[in-house]
N, C-alpha and C positions, 0 to 999 in steps of 0.2 A: 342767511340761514340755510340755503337750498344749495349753495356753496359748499358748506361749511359740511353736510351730511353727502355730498359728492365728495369730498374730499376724505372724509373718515370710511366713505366706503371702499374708495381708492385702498389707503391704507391698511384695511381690512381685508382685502384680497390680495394685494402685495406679502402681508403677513400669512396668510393661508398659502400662497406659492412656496414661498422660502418654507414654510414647514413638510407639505407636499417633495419638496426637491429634497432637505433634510432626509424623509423619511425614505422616500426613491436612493437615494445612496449610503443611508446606514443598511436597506434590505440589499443593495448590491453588494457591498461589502460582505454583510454577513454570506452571501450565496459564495462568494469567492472563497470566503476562509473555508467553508466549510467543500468546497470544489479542493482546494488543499490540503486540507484535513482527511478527504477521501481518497485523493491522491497518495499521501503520504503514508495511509494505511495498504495500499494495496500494494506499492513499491515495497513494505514491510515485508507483507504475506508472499508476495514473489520471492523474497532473499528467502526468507524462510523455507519456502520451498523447494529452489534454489540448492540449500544447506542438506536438507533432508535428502532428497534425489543425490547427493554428490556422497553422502554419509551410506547411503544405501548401496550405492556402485561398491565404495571403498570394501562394507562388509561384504557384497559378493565378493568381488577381486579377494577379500582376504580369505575366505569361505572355498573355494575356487585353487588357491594356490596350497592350502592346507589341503587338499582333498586331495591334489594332484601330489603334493611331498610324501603324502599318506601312499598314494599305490605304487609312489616309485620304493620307497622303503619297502613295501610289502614285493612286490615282484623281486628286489636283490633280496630280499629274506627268502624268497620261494624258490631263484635261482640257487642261493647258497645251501640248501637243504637239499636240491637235486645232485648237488656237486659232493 
């Protein structure tokens, strides 16, 4: 009998182990995905930023070379009225 309940308690902590170890790697799992998931957002928000900052140069640059076509137009207007 004293066997028999050493033995079922054997069994009984073997079984607590493997769910212990179970639960130890579905929570490391879950920390990785989610370690990936915040990764994958933040590579997002970088391109994004990225996009905007490059979108923002272009409308200077175009702002910039409009303003410059604009005074040279105006100065050979202002030369050709002197002339």
């Amino acid at each position: 009998m004293q066997a028999w309940k050493k033995i079922e308690e054997t069994k009984k902590k073997a079984t607590d182990i493997v769910h212990v170890r179970q639960r130890n790697a579905d929570h490391t799992s879950e920390k990785m995905s989610l370690a990936q998931y915040r990764a994958a957002e933040e590579a997002a928000l970088t391109n994004k930023n990225l996009m905007v900052r490059t979108e923002q140069k272009e409308a200077i640059k175009s702002q910039q070379m409009t303003k410059h076509t604009k005074n040279v137009y105006d100065a050979q207007n202002i030369k050709g009225e002197r002339n």
